[in-house]
C-alpha positions in Angstrom: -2.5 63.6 -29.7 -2.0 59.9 -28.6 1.0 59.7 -26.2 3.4 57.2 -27.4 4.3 54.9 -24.2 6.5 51.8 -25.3 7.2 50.5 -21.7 5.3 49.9 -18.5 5.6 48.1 -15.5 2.4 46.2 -14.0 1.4 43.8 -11.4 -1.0 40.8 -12.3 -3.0 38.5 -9.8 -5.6 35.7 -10.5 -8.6 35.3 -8.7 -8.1 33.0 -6.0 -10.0 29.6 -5.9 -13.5 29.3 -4.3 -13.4 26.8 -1.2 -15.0 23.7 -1.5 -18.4 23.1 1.0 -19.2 20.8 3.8 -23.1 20.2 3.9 -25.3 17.7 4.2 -29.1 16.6 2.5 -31.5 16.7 5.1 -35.1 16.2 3.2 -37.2 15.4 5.2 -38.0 12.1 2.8 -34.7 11.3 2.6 -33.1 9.1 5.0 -29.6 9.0 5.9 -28.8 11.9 3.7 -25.1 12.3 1.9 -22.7 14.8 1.8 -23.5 17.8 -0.6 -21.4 20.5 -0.1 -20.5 21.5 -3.5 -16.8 22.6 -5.3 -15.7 26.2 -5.5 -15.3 27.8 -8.5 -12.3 28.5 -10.1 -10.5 31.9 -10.4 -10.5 34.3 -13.3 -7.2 34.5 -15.1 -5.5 37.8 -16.3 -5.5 37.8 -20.0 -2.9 39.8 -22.9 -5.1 39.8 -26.0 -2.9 41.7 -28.6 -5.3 44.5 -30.6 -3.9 46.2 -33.6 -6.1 49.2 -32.8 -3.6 50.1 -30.3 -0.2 52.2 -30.3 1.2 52.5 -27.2 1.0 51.6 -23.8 -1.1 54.6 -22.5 -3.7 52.2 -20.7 -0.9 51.2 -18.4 0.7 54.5 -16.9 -1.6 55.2 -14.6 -2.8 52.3 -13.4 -0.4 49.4 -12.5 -2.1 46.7 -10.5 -4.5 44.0 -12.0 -6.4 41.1 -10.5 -9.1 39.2 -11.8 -12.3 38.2 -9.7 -12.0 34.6 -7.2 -14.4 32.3 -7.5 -17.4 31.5 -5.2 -17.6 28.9 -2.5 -19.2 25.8 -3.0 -22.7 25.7 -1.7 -24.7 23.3 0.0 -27.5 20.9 -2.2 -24.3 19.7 -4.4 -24.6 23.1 -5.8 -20.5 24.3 -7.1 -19.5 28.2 -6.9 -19.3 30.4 -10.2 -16.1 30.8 -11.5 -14.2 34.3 -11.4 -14.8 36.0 -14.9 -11.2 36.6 -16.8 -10.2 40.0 -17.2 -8.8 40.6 -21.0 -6.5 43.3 -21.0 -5.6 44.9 -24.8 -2.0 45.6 -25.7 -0.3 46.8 -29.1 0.3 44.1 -31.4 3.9 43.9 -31.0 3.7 43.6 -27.6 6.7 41.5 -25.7 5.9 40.4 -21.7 8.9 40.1 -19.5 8.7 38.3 -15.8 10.1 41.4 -14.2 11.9 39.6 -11.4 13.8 37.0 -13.8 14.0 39.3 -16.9 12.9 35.8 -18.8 10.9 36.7 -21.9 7.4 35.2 -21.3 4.8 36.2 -24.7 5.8 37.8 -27.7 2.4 39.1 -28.8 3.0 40.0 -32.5 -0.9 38.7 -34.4 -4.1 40.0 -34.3 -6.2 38.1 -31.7 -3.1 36.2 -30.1 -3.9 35.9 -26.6 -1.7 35.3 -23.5 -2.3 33.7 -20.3 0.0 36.0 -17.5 -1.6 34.8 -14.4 -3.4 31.9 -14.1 -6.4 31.7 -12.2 -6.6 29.4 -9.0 -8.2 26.1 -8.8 -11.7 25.7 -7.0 -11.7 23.4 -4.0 -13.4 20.2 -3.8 -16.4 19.7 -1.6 -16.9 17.5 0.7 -18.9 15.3 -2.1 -16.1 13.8 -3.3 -14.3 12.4 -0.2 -17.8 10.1 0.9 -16.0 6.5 1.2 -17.8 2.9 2.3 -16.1 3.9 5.9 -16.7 7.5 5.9 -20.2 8.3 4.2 -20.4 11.8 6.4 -17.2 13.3 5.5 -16.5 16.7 7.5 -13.9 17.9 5.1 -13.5 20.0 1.8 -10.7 21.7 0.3 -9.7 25.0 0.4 -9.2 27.2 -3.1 -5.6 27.6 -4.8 -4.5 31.3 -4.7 -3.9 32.9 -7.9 -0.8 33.4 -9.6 0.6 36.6 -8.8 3.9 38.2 -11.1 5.0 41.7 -11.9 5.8 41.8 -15.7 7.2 44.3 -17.8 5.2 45.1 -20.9 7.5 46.3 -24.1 6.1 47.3 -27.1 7.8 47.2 -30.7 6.5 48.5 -33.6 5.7 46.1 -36.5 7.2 47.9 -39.8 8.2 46.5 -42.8 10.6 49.4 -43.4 12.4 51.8 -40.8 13.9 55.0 -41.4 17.2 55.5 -39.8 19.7 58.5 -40.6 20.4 61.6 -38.3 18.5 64.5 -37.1 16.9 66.6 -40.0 17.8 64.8 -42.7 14.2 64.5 -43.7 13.1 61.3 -42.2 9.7 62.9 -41.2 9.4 65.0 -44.6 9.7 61.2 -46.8 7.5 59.4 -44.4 4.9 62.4 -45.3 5.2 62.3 -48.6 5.1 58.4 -49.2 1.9 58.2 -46.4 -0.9 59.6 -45.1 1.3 60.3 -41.7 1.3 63.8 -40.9 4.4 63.9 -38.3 5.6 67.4 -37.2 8.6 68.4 -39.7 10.9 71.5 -38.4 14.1 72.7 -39.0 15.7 71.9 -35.5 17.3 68.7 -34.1 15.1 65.9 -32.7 12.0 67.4 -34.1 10.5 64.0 -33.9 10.2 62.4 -30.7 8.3 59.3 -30.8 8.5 56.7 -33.8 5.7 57.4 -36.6 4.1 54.8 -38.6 3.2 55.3 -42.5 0.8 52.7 -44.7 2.6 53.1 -48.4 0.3 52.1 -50.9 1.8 51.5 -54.2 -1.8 49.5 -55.9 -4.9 47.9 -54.1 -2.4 44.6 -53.4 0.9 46.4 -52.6 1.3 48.1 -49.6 3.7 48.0 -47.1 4.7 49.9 -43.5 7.4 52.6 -42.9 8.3 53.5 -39.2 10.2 56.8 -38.7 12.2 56.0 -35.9 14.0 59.6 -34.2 17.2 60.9 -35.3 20.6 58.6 -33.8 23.4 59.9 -33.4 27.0 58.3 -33.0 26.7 56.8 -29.4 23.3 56.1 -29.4 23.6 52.6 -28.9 25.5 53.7 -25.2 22.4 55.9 -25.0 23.3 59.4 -26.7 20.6 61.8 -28.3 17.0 60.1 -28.7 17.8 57.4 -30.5 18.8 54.6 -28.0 15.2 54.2 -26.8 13.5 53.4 -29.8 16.6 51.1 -31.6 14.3 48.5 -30.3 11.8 49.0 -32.8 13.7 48.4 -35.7 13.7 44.6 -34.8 10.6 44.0 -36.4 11.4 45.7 -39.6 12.4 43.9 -42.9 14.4 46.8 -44.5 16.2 49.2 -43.4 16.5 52.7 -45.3 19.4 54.7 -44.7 18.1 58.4 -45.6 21.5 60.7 -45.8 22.2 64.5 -46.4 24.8 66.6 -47.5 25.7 68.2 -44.3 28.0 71.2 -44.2 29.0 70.3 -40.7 33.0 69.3 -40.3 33.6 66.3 -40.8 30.5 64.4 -41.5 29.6 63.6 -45.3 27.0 61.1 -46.3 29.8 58.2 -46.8 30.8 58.7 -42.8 27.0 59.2 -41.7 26.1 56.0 -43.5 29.5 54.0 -41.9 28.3 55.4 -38.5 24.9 54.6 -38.7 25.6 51.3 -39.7 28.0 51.3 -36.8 25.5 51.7 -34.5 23.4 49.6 -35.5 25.8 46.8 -35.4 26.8 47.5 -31.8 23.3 47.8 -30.4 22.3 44.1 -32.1 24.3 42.8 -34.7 21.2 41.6 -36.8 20.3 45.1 -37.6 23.4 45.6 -39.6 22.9 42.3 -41.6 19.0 43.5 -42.4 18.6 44.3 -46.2 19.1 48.4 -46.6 18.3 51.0 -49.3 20.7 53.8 -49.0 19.4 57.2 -49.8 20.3 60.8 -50.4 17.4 63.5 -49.3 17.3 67.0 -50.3 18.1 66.5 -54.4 16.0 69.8 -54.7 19.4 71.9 -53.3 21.9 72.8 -55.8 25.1 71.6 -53.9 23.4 68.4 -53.4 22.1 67.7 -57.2 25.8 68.8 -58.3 27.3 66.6 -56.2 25.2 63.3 -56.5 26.7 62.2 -59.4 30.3 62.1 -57.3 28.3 60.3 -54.5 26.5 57.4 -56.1 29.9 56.6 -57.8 32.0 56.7 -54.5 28.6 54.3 -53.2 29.0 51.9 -56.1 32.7 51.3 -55.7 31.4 49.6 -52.5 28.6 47.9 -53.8 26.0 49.7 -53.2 23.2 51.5 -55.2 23.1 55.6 -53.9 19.7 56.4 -54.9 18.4 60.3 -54.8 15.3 62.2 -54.3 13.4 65.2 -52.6 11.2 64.7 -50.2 9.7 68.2 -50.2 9.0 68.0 -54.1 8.6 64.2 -54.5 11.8 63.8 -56.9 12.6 59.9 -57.3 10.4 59.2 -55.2 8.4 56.3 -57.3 11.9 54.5 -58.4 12.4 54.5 -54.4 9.6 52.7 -53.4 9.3 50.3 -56.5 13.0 49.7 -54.8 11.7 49.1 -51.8 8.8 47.1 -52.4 11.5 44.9 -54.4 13.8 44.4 -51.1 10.7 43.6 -49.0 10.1 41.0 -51.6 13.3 39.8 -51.1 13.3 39.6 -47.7 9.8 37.8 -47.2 11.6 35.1 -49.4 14.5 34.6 -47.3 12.5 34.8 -44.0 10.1 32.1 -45.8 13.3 29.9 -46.8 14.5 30.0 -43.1 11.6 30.2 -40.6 8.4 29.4 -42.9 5.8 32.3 -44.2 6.1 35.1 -42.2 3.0 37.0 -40.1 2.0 39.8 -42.8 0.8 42.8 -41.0 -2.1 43.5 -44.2 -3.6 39.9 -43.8 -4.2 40.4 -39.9 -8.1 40.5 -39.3 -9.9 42.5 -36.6 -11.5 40.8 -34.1 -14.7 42.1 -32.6 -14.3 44.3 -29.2 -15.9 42.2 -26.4 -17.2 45.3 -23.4 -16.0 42.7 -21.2 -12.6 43.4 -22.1 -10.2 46.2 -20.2 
């Protein structure tokens, strides 16, 4: 299995600038021969090209320092230096580059094929060519290349969902995400049984589908950085709805009302547009007697404040269908208001591939 990395830390250099030439024509037919040394060529540039074939950061742990190839020196017969070929490096689609020194964010590369320039490539110098005046027609100088630009960034990747998963450890988060998708994430009956954030592709018909991210069980603090949660609150950013699965826990003092108010809590403290994302509350395990006698009491307690309790089984597929005709409604609903407010939204379905290029890292 993959390794899900979400963070890394590289340094990038261009290629530095060819120097530009100082030569002369001396043919043997030609009298009083011109200057002709030619320009350098310019750097290559480091490259982010954002590749939805790609789910974590893996590329980047091991090896942390980049720099593309300079460019050539000018030669003589007015003849310029080859440039430095860019080096394209691939990143997740959902990729966000930081400076690391200014913590300013610099690219937020979220489509299929978006490319980013993150170090620039230096300038050829000129040869001595273009400094031939009517008082100086043998000028002995040229100009030296520009050095590359040089920055450490820090690469972060969130996943693009249109739906996460939030709720505490074993409520069932990995068990729906299996049993909605083809995602086959490890389901046991001990906390934090999933580690990394899994991704789903729901398919209700050949022109509704949508994506589900299980992100790991929070807990209360996780926005201070308790449990597992805290390092992947990130990647609920880019979802459109958020689904609050609940249980019926015979633990003291939690019940689904109090897991759903934390949650929410910290979600609200950790960025305050989580909590005003459109949710679907949810109670899991309607197969267990206790929880199917006390559902009706539940979704009445939920609608006295205004909201709809909805129930199912993810180990026998129980209300599951009305769920995600639910969902697929609220994700309707949200594209809308995101259209109203910032203009049609990036759809992850209408992406298209690109063709690899074995030039590319």
């Amino acid at each position: 299995m993959t390794a899900f990395i979400d963070q890394a830390r590289i340094s990038v250099r261009g290629g530095d600038g060819g120097n530009g030439a100082v030569a002369f024509r001396r043919e043997k037919f030609v009298p009083k021969g011109g200057p002709a040394g030619g320009d350098g060529g310019n750097g290559g540039s480091v490259i982010l090209l954002a590749d939805e074939g790609l789910s974590t950061l893996l590329d980047f742990r091991y090896r942390h320092d980049y720099q593309a190839p300079a460019g050539e020196r000018g030669g003589s017969k007015d003849k310029y230096g080859h440039g430095g070929q860019d080096m394209v490096l691939r990143v997740p689609s959902g990729t966000e580059v930081y400076d690391d020194a200014s913590n300013q964010l610099l690219a937020d590369l979220r489509t299929e094929g978006q490319r980013f320039v993150v170090a620039a490539g230096g300038k050829g110098g000129r040869g001595n060519i273009h400094f031939a005046t009517s008082t100086d027609r043998a000028p002995r100088r040229a100009e030296p290349g520009q050095p590359g630009e040089e920055r450490v960034i820090r690469l972060e990747l969130k996943l693009l969902a249109d739906v996460g998963l939030v709720g505490f450890p074993n409520v069932g988060k990995s068990s729906l995400i299996a049993r909605v998708s083809a995602a086959r994430p490890k389901v046991a009956d001990y906390p934090f049984t999933t580690l990394i954030p899994q991704l789903g592709m729901v398919r209700l018909s050949d022109d509704r589908a949508f994506v589900v991210a299980d992100v790991p069980g929070l807990i209360e603090g996780a926005h201070q950085g308790a449990g597992l949660g805290h390092r992947f609150l990130r990647h609920l950013e880019r979802t459109r709805v958020l689904v609050h699965l609940l249980e019926l826990n015979a633990i003291k003092g939690r019940t689904p009302l109090r897991d759903y108010q934390t949650l929410r809590r910290e979600l609200a403290l950790y960025d305050p547009a989580l909590a005003a994302r459109i949710e679907v509350v949810v109670l899991n395990k309607l197969d267990l007697p206790e929880t199917r006698k006390k559902f009706p009491a539940l979704e009445r307690l939920f609608a006295r404040r205004g909201l709809r309790l909805f129930g199912v089984s993810a180990a026998t597929g129980e209300g599951i269908p009305g769920l995600l005709r639910a969902l697929w409604s609220a994700l309707e609903k949200a594209r809308a208001a995101q259209i109203a407010t910032q203009g049609a939204p990036t759809d992850p379905q209408s992406r298209r591939s690109i063709a690899r290029d074995p030039t590319i890292c």
